[in-house]
mmCIF file of the C-alpha atoms, coordinates in Angstrom:
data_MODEL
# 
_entry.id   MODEL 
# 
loop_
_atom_site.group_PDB 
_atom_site.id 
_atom_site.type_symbol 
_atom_site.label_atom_id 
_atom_site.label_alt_id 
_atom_site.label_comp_id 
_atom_site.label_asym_id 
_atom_site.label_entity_id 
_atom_site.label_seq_id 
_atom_site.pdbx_PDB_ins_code 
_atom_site.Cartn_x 
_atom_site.Cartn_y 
_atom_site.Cartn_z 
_atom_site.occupancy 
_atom_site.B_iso_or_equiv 
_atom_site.pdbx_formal_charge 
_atom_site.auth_seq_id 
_atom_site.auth_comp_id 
_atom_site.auth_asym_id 
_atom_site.auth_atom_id 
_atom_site.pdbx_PDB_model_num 
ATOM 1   C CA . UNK A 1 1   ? 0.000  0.000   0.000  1.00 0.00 ? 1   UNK A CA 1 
ATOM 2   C CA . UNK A 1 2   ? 1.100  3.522   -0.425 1.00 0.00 ? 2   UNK A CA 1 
ATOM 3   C CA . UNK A 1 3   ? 2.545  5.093   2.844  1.00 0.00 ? 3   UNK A CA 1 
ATOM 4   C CA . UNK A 1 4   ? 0.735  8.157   3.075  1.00 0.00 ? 4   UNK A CA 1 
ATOM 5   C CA . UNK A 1 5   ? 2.688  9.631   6.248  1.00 0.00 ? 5   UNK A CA 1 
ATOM 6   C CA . UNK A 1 6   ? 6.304  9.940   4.780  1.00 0.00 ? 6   UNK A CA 1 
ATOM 7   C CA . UNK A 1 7   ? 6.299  13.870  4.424  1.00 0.00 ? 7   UNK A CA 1 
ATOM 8   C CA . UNK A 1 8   ? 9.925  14.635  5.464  1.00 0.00 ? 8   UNK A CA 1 
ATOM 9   C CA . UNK A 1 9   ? 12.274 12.274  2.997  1.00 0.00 ? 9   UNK A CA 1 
ATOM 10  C CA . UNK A 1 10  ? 9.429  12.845  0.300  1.00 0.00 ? 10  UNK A CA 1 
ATOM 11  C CA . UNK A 1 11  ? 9.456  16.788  0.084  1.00 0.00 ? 11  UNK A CA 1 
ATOM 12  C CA . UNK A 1 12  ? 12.867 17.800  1.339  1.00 0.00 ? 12  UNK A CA 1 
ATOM 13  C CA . UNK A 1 13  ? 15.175 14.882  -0.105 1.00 0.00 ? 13  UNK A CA 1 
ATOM 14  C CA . UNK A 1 14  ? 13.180 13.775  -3.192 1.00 0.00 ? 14  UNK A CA 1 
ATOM 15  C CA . UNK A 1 15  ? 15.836 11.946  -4.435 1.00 0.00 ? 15  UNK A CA 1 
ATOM 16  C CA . UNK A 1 16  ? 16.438 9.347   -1.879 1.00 0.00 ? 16  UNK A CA 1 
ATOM 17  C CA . UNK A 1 17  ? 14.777 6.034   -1.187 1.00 0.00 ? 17  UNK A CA 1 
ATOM 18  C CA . UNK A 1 18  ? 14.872 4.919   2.842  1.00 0.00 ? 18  UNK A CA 1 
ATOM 19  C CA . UNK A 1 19  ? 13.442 1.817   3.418  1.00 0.00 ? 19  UNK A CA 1 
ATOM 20  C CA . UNK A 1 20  ? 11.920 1.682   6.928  1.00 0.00 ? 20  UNK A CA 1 
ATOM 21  C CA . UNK A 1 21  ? 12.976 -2.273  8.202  1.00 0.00 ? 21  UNK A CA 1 
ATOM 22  C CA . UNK A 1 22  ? 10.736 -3.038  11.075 1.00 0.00 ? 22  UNK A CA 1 
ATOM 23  C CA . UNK A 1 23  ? 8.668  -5.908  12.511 1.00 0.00 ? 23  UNK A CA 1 
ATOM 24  C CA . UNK A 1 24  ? 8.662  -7.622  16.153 1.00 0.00 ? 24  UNK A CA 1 
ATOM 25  C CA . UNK A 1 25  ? 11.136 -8.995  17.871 1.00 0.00 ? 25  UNK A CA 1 
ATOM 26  C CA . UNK A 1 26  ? 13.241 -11.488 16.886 1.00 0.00 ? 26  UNK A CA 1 
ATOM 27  C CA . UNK A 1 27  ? 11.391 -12.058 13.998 1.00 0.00 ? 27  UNK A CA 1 
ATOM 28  C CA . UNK A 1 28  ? 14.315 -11.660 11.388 1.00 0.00 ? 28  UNK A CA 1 
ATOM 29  C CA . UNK A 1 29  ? 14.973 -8.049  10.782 1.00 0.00 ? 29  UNK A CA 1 
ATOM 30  C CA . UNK A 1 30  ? 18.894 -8.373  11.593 1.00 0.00 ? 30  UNK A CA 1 
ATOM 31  C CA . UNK A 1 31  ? 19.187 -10.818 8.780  1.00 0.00 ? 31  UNK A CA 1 
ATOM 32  C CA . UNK A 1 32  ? 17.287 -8.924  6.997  1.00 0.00 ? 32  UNK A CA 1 
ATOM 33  C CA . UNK A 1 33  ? 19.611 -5.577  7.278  1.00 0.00 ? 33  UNK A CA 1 
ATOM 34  C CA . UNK A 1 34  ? 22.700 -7.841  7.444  1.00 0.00 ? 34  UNK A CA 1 
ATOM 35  C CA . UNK A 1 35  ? 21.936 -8.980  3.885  1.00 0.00 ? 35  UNK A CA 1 
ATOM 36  C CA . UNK A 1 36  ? 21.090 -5.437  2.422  1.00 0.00 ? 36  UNK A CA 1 
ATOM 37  C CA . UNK A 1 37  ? 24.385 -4.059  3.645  1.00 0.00 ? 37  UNK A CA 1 
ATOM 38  C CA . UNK A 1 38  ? 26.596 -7.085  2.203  1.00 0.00 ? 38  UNK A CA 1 
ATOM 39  C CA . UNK A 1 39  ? 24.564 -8.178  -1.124 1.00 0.00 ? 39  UNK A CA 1 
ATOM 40  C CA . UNK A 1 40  ? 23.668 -4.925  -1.870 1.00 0.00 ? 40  UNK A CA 1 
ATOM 41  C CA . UNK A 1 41  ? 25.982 -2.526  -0.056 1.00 0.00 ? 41  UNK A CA 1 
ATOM 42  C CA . UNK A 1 42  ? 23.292 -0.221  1.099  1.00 0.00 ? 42  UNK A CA 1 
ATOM 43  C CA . UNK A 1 43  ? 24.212 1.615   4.341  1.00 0.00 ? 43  UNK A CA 1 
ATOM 44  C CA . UNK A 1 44  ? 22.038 0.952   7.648  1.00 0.00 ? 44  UNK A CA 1 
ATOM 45  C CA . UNK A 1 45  ? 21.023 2.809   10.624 1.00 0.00 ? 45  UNK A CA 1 
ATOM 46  C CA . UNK A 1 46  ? 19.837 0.765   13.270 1.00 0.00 ? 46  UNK A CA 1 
ATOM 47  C CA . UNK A 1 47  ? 17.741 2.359   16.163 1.00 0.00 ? 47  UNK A CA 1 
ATOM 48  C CA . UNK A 1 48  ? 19.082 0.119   18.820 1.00 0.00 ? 48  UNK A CA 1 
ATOM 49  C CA . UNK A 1 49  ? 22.775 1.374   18.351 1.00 0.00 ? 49  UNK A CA 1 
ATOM 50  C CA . UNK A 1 50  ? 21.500 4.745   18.346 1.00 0.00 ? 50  UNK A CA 1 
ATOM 51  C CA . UNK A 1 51  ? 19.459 3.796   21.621 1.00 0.00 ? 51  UNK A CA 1 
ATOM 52  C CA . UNK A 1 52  ? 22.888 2.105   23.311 1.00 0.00 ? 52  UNK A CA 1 
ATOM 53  C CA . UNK A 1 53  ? 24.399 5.614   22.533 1.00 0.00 ? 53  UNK A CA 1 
ATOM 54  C CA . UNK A 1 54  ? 21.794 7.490   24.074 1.00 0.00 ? 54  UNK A CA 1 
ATOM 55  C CA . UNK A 1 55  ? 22.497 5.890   27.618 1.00 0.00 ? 55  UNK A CA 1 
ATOM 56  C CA . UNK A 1 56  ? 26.344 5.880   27.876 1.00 0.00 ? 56  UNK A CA 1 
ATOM 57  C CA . UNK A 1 57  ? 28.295 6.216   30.676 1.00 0.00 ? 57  UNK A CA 1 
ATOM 58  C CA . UNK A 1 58  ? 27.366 9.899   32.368 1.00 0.00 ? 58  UNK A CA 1 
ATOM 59  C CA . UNK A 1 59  ? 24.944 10.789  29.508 1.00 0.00 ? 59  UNK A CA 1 
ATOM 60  C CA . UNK A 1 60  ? 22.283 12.750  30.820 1.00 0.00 ? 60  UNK A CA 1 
ATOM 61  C CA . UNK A 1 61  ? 19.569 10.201  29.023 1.00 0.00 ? 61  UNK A CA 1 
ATOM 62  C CA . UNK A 1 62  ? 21.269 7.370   31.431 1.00 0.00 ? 62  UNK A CA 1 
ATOM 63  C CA . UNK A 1 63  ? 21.424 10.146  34.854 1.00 0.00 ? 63  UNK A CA 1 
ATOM 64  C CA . UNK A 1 64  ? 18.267 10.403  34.470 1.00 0.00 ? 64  UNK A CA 1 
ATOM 65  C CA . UNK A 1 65  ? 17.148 7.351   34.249 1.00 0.00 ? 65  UNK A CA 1 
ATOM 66  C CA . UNK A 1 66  ? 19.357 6.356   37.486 1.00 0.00 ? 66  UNK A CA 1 
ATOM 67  C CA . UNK A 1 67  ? 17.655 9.310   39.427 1.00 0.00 ? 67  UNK A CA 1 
ATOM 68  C CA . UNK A 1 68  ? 14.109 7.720   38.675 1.00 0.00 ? 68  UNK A CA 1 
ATOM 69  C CA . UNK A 1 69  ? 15.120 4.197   39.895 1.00 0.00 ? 69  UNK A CA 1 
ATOM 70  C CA . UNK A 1 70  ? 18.149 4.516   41.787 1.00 0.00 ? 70  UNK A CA 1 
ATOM 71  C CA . UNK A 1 71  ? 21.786 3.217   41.647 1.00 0.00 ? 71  UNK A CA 1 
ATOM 72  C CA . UNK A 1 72  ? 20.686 -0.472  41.495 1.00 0.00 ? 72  UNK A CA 1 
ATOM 73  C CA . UNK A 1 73  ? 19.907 -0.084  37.930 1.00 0.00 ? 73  UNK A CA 1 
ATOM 74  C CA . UNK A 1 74  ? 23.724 0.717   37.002 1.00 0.00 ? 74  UNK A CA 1 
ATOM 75  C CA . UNK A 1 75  ? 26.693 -1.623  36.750 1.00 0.00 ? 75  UNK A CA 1 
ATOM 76  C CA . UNK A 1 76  ? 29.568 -1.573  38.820 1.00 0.00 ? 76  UNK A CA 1 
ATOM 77  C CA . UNK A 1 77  ? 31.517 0.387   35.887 1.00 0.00 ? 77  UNK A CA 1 
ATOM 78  C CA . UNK A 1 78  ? 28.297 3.026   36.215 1.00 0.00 ? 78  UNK A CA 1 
ATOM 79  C CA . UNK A 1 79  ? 27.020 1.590   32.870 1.00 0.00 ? 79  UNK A CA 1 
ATOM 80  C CA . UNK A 1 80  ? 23.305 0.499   32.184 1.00 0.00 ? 80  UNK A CA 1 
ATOM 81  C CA . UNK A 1 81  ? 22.191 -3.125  33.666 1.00 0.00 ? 81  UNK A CA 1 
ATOM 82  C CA . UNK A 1 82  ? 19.988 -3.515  31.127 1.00 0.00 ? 82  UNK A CA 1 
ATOM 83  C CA . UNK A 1 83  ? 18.241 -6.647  32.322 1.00 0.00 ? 83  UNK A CA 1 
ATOM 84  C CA . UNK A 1 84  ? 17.321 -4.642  35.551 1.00 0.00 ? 84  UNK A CA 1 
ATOM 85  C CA . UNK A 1 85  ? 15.499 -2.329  33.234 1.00 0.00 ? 85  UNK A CA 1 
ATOM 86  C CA . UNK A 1 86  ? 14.093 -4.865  31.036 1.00 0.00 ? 86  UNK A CA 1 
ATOM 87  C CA . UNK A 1 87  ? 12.045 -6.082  33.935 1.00 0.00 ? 87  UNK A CA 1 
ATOM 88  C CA . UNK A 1 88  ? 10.842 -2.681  35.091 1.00 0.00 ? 88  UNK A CA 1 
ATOM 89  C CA . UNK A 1 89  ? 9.947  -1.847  31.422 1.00 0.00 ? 89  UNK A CA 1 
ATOM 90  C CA . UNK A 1 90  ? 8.334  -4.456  30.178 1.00 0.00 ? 90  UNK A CA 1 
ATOM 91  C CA . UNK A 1 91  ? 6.019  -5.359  32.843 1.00 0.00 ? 91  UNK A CA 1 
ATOM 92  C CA . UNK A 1 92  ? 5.057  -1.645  33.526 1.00 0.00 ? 92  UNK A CA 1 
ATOM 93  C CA . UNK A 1 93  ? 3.449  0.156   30.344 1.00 0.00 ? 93  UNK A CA 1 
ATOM 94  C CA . UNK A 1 94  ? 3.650  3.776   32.369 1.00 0.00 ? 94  UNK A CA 1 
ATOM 95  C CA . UNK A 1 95  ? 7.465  3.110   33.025 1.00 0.00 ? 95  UNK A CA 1 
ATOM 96  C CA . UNK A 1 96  ? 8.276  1.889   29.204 1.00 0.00 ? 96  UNK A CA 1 
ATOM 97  C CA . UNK A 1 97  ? 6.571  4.653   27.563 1.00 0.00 ? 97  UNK A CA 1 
ATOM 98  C CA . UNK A 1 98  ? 8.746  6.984   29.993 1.00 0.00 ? 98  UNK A CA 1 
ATOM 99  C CA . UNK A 1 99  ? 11.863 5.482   29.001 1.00 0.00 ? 99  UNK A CA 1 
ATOM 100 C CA . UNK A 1 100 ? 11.006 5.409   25.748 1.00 0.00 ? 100 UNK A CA 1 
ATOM 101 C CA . UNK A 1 101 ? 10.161 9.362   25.742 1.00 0.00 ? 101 UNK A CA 1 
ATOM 102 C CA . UNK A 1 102 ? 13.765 9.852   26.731 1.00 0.00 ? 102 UNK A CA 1 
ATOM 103 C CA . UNK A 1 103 ? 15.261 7.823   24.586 1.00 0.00 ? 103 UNK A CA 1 
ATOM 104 C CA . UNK A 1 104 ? 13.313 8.158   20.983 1.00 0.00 ? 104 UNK A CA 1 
ATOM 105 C CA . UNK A 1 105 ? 14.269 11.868  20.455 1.00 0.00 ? 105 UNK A CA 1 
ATOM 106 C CA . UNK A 1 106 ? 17.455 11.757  20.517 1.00 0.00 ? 106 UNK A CA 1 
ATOM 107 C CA . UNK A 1 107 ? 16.884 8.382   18.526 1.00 0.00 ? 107 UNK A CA 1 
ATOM 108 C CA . UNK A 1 108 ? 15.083 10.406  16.094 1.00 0.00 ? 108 UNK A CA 1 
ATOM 109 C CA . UNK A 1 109 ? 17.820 13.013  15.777 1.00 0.00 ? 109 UNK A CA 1 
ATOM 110 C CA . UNK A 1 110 ? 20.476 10.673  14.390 1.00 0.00 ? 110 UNK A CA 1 
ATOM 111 C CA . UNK A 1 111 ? 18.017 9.392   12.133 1.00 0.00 ? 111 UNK A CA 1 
ATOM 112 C CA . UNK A 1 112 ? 17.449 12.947  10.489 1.00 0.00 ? 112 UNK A CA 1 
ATOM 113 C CA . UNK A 1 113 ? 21.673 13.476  10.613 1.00 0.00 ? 113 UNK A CA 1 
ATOM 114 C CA . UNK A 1 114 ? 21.807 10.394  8.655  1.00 0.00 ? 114 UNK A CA 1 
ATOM 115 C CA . UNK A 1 115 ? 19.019 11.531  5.844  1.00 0.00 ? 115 UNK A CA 1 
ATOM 116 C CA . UNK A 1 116 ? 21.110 14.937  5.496  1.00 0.00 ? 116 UNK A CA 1 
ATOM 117 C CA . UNK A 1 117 ? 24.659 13.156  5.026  1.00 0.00 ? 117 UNK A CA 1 
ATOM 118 C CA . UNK A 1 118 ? 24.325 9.624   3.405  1.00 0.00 ? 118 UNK A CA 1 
ATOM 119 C CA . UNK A 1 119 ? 23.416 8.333   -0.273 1.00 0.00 ? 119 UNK A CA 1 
ATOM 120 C CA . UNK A 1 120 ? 20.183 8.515   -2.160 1.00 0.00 ? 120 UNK A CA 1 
ATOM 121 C CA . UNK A 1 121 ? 19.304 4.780   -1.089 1.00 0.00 ? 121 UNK A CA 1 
ATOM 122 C CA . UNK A 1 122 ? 19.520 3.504   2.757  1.00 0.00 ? 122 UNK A CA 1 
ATOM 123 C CA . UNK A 1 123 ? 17.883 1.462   5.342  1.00 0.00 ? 123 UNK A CA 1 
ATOM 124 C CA . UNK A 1 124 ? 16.856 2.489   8.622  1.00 0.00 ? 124 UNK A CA 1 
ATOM 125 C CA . UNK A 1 125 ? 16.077 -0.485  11.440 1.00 0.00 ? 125 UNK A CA 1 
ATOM 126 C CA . UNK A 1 126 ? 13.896 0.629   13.579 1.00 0.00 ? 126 UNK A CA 1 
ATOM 127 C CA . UNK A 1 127 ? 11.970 -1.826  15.663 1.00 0.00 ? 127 UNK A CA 1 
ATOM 128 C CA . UNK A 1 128 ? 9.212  0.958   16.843 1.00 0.00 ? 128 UNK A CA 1 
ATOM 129 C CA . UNK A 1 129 ? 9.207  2.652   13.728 1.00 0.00 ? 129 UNK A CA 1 
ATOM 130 C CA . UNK A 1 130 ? 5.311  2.767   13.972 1.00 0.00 ? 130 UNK A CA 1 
ATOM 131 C CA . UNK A 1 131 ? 5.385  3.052   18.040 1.00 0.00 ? 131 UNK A CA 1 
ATOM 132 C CA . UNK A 1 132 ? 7.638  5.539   18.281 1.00 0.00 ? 132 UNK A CA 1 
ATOM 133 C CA . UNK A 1 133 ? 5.973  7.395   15.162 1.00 0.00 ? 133 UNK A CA 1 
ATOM 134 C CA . UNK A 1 134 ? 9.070  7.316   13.194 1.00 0.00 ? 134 UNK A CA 1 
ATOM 135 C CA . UNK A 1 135 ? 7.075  6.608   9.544  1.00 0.00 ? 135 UNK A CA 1 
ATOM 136 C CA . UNK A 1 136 ? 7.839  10.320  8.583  1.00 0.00 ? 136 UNK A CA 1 
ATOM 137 C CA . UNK A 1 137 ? 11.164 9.704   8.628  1.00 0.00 ? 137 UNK A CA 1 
ATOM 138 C CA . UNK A 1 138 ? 11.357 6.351   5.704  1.00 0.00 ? 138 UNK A CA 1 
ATOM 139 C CA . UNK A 1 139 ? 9.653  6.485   2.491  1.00 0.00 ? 139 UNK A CA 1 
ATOM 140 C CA . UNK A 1 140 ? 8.804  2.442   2.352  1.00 0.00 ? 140 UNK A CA 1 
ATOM 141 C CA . UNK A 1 141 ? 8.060  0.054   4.921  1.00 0.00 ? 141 UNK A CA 1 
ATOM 142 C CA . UNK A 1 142 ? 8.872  -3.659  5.206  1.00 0.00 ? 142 UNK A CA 1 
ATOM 143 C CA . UNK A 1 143 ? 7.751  -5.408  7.932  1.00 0.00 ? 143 UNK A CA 1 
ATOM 144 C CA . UNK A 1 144 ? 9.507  -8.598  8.883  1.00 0.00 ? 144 UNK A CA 1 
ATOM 145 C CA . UNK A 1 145 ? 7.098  -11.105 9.758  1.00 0.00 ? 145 UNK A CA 1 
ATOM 146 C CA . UNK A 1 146 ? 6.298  -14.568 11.166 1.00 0.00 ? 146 UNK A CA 1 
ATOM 147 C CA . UNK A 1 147 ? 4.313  -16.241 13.676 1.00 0.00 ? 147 UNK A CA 1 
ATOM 148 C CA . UNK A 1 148 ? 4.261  -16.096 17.255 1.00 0.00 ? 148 UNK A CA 1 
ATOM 149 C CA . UNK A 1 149 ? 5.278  -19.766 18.169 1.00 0.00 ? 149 UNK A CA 1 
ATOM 150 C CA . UNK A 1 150 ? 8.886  -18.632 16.084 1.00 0.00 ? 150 UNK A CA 1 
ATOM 151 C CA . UNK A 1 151 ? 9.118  -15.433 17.403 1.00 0.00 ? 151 UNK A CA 1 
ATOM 152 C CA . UNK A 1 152 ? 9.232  -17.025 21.078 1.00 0.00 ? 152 UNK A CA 1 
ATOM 153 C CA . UNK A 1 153 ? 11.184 -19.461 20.426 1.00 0.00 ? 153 UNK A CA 1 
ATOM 154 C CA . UNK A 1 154 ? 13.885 -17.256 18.797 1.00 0.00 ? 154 UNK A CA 1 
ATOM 155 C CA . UNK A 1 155 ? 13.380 -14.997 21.496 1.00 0.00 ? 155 UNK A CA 1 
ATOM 156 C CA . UNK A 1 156 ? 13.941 -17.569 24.185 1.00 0.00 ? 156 UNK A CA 1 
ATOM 157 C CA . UNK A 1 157 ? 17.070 -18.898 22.622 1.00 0.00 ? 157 UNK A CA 1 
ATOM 158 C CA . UNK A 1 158 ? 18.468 -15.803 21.732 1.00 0.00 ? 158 UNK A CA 1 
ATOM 159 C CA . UNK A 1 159 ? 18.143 -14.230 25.024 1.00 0.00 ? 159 UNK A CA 1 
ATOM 160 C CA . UNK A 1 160 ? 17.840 -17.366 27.301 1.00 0.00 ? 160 UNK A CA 1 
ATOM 161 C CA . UNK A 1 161 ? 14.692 -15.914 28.671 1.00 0.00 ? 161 UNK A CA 1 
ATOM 162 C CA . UNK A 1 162 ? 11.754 -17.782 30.200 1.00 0.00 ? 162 UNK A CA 1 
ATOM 163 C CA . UNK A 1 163 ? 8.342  -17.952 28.046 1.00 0.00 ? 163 UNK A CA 1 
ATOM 164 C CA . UNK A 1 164 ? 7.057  -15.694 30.709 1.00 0.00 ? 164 UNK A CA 1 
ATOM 165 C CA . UNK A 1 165 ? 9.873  -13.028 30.024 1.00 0.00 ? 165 UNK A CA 1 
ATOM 166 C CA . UNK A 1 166 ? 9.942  -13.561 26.144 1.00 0.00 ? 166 UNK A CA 1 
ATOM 167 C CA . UNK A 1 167 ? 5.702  -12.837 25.851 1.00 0.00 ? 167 UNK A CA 1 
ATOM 168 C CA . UNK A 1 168 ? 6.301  -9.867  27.759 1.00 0.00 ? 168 UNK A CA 1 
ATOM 169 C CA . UNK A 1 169 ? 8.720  -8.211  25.409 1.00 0.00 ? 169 UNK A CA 1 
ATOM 170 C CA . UNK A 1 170 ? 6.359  -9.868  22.539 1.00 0.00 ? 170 UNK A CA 1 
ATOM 171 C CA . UNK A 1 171 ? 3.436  -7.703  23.979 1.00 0.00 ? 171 UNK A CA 1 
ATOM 172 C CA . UNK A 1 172 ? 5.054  -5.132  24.620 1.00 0.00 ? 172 UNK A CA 1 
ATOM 173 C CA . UNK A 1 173 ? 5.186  -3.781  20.908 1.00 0.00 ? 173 UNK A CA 1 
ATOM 174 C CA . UNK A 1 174 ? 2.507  -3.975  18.219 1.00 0.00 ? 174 UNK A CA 1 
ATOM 175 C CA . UNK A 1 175 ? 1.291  -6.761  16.755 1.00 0.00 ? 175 UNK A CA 1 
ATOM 176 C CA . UNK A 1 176 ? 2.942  -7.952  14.083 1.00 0.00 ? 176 UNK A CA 1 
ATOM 177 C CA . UNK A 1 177 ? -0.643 -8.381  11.628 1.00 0.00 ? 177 UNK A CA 1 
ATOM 178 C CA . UNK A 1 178 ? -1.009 -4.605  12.420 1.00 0.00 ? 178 UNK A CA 1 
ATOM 179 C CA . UNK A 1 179 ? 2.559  -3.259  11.324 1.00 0.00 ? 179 UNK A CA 1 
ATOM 180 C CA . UNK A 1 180 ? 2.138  -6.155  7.957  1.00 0.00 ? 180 UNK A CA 1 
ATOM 181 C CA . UNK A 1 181 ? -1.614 -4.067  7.645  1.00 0.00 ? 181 UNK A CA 1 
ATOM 182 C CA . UNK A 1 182 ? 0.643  -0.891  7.497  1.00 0.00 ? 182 UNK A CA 1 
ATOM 183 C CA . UNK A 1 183 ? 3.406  -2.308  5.229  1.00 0.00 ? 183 UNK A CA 1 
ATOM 184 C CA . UNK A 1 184 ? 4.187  -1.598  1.708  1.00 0.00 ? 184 UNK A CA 1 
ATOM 185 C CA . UNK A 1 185 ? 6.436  -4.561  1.808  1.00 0.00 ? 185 UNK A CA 1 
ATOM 186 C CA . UNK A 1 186 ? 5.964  -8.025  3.518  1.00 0.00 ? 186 UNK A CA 1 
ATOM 187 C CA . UNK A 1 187 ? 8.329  -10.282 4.322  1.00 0.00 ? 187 UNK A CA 1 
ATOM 188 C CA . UNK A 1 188 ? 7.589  -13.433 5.755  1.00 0.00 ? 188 UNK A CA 1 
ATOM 189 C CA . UNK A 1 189 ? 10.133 -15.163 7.734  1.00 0.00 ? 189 UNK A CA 1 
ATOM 190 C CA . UNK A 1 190 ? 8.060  -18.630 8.705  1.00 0.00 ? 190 UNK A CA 1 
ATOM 191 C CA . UNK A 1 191 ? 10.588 -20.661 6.877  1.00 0.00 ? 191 UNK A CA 1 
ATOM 192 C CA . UNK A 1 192 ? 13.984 -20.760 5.642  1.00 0.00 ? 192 UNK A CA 1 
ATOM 193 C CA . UNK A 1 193 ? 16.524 -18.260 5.320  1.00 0.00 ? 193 UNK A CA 1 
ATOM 194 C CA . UNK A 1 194 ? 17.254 -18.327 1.881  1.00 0.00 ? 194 UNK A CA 1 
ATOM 195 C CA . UNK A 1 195 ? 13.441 -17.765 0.862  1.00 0.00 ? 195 UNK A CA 1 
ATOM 196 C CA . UNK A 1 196 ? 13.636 -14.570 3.513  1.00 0.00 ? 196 UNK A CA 1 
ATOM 197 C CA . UNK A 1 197 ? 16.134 -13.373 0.881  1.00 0.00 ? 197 UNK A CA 1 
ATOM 198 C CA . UNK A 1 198 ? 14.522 -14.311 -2.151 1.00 0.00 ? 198 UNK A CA 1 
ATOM 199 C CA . UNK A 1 199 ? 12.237 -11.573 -0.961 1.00 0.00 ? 199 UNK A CA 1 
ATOM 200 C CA . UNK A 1 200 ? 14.364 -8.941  -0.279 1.00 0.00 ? 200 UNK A CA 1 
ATOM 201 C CA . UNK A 1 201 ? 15.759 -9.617  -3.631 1.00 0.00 ? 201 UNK A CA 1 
ATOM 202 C CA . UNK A 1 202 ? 12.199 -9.068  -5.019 1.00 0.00 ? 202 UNK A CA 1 
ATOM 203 C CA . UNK A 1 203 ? 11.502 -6.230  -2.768 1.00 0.00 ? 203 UNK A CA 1 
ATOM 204 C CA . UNK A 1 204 ? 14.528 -4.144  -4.144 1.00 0.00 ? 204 UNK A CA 1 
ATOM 205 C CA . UNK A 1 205 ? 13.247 -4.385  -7.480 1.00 0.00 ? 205 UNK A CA 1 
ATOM 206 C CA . UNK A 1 206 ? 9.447  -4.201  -6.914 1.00 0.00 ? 206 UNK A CA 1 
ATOM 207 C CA . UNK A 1 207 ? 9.944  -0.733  -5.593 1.00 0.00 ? 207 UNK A CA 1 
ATOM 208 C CA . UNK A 1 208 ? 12.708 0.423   -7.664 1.00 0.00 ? 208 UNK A CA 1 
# 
């Protein structure tokens, strides 16, 4: 489908093409980039580095955070424990979304750096994209897709996280039929890798 709500790239950079790469967790979106950057040499911008950066050591993003729930949620070296704050965030939808309103502008920022500096064609991983309201900011969107019973077990592997702890984080971000409704590309991961990458193939040409 068209994407309607891409007014920045469109109007002010008409000559580039930044595919949005989103989709749920653990559902295939690092192979995904991984593959674009190699096979195809397109440069990537992933939202998670950019939301490590924001909570360095002594960055205000990460002080803050420490004020709200105190020293316990920092490392002996003063860095972030990030599995204390995975289990305030995502069993708490007030403290998540005030995380998240830290982190995502400054998120958002290096996004818009990136548009003004790199080539005419990139690709922007960003897990939230529609969450976080980042659609402006990509002028297609793949979603990354497969079903739930993969997606948790990926996630429990991956992260060696209970099923309990793995749903959580699964809930925690839109459903995956909702960001595919929003898509103008679909990728279905529910079987092997090398027909994930058939698609992208296709996908790069389709919207060429």
């Amino acid at each position: 489908m068209p994407n309607a709500q891409c007014p920045i790239p469109n109007a002010q950079f008409p000559m580039k093409r930044i595919i949005g790469l989103t989709g749920g967790i653990a559902t295939g979106k690092t192979t995904v980039a991984n593959y674009l950057a190699t096979a195809y040499s397109l440069p990537i911008f992933d939202a998670d580095i950019y939301a490590r950066d924001a909570v360095t050591v002594n960055s205000p993003i990460l002080q803050a955070i420490a004020q709200r729930y105190g020293e316990e949620i920092l490392l002996a070296d003063n860095s972030l424990n990030r599995p204390k704050l995975g289990e305030i965030i995502f069993t708490n939808q007030a403290e998540r979304s005030w995380v998240e309103n830290l982190i995502h502008p400054y998120v958002r920022e290096q996004f818009l750096r990136a548009i003004t500096e790199y080539s005419q064609k990139m690709v922007f991983v960003i897990p939230l994209l529609f969450e976080a309201q980042m659609t402006d900011l990509v002028t297609e969107i793949w979603v990354v897709s497969c079903s739930e019973q993969q997606q948790l077990a990926r996630l429990m592997q991956r992260n060696n996280l209970t099923l309990e702890q793995a749903q959580a984080r699964i809930h925690s971000q839109m459903p995956i039929t909702e960001k595919a409704a929003r898509a103008d590309i679909i990728l279905d991961n529910n079987s092997t890798k090398d027909a994930l990458l058939k698609q992208v193939d296709l996908a790069l040409l389709r919207l060429s």
